[in-house]
C-alpha positions as CSV (number, residue, x, y, z in Angstrom):
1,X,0.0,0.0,0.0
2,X,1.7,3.3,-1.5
3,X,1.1,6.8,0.4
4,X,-1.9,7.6,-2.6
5,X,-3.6,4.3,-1.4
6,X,-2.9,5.2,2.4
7,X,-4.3,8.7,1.2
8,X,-7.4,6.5,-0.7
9,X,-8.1,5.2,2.0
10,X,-8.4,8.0,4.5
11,X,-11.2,9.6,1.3
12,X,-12.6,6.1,1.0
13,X,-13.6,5.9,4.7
14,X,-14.8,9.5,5.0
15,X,-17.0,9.3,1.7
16,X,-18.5,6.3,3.8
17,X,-18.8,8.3,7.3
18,X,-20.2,11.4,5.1
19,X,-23.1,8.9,3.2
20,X,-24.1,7.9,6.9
21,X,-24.6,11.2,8.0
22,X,-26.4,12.0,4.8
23,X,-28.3,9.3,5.0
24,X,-29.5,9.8,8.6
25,X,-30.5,13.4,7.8
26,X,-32.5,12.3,5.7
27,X,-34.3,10.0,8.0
28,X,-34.5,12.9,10.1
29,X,-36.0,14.8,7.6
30,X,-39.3,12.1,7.5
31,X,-39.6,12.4,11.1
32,X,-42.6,14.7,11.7
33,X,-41.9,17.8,13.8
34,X,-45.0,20.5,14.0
35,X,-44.3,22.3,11.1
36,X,-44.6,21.2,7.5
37,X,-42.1,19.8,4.9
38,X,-42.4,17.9,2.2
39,X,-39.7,15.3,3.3
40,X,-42.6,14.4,5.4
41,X,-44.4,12.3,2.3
42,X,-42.1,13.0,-1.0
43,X,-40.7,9.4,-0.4
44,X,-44.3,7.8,0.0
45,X,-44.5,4.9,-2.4
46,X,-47.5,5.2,-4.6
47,X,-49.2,2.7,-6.8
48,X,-49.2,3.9,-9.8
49,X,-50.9,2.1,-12.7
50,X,-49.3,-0.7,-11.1
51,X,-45.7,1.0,-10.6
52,X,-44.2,1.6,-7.4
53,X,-43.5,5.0,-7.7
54,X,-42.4,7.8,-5.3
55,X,-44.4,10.5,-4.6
56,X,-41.9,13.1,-5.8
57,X,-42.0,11.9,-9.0
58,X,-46.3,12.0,-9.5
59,X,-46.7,15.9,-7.9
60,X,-46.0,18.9,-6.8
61,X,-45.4,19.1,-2.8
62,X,-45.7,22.7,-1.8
63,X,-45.4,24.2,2.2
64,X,-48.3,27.4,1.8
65,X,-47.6,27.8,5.5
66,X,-46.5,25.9,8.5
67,X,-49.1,23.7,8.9
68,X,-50.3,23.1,5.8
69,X,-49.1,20.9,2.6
70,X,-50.5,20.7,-0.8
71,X,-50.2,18.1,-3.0
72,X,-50.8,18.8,-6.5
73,X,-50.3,15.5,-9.0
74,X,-49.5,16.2,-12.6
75,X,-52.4,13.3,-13.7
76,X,-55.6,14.6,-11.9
77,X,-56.1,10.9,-12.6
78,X,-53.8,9.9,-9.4
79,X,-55.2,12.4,-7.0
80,X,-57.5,9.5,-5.9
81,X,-54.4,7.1,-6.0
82,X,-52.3,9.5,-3.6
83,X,-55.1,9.7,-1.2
84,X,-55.5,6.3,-0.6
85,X,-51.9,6.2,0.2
86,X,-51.7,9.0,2.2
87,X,-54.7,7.4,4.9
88,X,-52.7,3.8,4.8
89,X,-49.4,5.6,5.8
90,X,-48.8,5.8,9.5
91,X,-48.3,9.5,8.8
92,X,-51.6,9.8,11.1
93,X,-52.1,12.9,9.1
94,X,-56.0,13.0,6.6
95,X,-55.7,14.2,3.5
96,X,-58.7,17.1,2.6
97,X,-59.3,16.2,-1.3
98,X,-61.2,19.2,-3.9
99,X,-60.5,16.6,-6.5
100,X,-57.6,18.0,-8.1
101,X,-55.0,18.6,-4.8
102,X,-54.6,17.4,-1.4
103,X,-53.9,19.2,1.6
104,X,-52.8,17.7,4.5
105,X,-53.1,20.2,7.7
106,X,-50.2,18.8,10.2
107,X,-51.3,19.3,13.6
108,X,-49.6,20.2,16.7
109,X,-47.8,17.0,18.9
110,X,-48.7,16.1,21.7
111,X,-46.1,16.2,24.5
112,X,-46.5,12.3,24.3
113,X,-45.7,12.1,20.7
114,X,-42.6,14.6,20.7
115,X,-41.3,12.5,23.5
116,X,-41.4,9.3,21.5
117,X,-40.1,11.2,18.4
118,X,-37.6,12.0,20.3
119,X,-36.6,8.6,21.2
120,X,-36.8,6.9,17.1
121,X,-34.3,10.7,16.5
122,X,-32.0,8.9,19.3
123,X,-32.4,5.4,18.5
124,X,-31.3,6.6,15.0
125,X,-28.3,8.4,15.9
126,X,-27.5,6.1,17.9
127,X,-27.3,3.5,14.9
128,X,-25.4,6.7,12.6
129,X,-22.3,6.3,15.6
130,X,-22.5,2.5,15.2
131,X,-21.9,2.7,11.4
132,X,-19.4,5.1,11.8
133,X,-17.3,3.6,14.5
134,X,-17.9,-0.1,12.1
135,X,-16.1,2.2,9.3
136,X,-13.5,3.1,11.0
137,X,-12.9,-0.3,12.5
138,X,-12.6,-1.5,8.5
139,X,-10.5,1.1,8.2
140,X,-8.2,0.0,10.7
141,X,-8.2,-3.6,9.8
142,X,-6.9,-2.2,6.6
143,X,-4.0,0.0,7.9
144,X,-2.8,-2.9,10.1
145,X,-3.2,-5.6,7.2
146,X,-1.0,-3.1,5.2
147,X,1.7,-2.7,7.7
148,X,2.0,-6.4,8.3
149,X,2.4,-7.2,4.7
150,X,5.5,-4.3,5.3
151,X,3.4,-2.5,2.8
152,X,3.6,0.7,5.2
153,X,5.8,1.4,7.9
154,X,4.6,1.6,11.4
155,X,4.9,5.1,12.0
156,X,2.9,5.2,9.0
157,X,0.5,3.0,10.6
158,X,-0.1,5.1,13.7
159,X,-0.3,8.0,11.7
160,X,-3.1,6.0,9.6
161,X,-5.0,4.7,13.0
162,X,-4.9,8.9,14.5
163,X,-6.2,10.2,11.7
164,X,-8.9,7.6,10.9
165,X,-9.7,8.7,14.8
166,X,-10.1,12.2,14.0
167,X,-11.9,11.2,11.2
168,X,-14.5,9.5,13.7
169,X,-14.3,12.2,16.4
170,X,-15.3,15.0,14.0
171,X,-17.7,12.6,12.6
172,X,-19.4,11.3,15.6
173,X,-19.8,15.3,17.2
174,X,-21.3,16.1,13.5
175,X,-23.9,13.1,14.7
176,X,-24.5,15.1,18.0
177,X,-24.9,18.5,16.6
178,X,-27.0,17.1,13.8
179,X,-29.5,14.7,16.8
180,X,-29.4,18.1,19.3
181,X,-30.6,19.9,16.5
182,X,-34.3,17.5,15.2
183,X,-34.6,17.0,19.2
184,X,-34.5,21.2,19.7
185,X,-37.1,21.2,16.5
186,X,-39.2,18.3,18.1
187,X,-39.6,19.7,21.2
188,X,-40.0,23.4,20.6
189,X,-43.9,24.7,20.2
């Protein structure tokens, strides 16, 4: 293993601590706070003509306000469609149809319900750290399976293990900021 590959693999396991983070963002972006978003229901599958397809794809998801979403689809056909989906999604959220949109007016949470948000937002996180600290435990295995095959020297091998540290301290506080920040939004009025 040269310096570019020990450099390769510093990028490699960042890219993969980076699509965790992303990836749990975006969980957190389906997690229902009081106000509206369309991350809320823009990954809802939808039957459509028999074609899984994501709701995204079928409408228009606008925010008119903070407690109201429309739904516009492009086939005035699948308003119907969407609705159906909407009421079997555990979104616990009705959909108000005029035939050619849908609104969906999100209510306030109940103390109850923020406090068990709450908890799925940690449980999350909690699996983000886990898949981060896995990544950097590969990462590791690799460093020392290079410096055993005399492929890197072992300075360069504890040089390798602290920075793939950093790399997991800076990644694990971004998981902290980024949990503090959906439980501050969960729990505020």
């Amino acid at each position: 293993m040269s310096n570019v590959s020990i450099e390769l693999l510093l990028e490699d396991t960042e890219e993969h601590m980076m699509k965790t983070i992303d990836a749990m963002k975006a969980d957190f972006a389906a997690v229902r706070t009081g106000k509206a978003s369309p991350a809320l229901v823009e990954n809802l599958i939808i039957d459509y003509y028999g074609t899984p397809t994501r709701l995204k794809e079928l409408a228009g998801i606008t925010t008119p306000d903070a407690r109201m979403l429309v739904i516009q689809p492009w086939d005035p056909g699948a308003v119907q469609v969407v609705e159906k989906a909407l009421n079997t999604s555990n979104l616990g959220i009705s959909p108000v149809s005029d035939g050619k949109l849908l609104r969906l007016p999100v209510p306030e949470l109940s103390e109850e319900r923020r406090l068990s948000l709450t908890k799925q937002v940690k449980t999350r996180a909690e699996d983000a750290k886990i898949a981060i600290r896995n990544i950097r435990r590969d990462a590791n295995d690799t460093a020392k399976k290079a410096q055993k095959n005399t492929e890197i020297t072992e300075d360069d091998l504890k040089a390798m293990l602290d920075d793939i540290q950093k790399l997991t301290d800076d990644y694990i506080k971004e998981v902290e900021t980024v949990l503090q920040n959906k439980e501050n939004d969960l729990m505020s009025l």
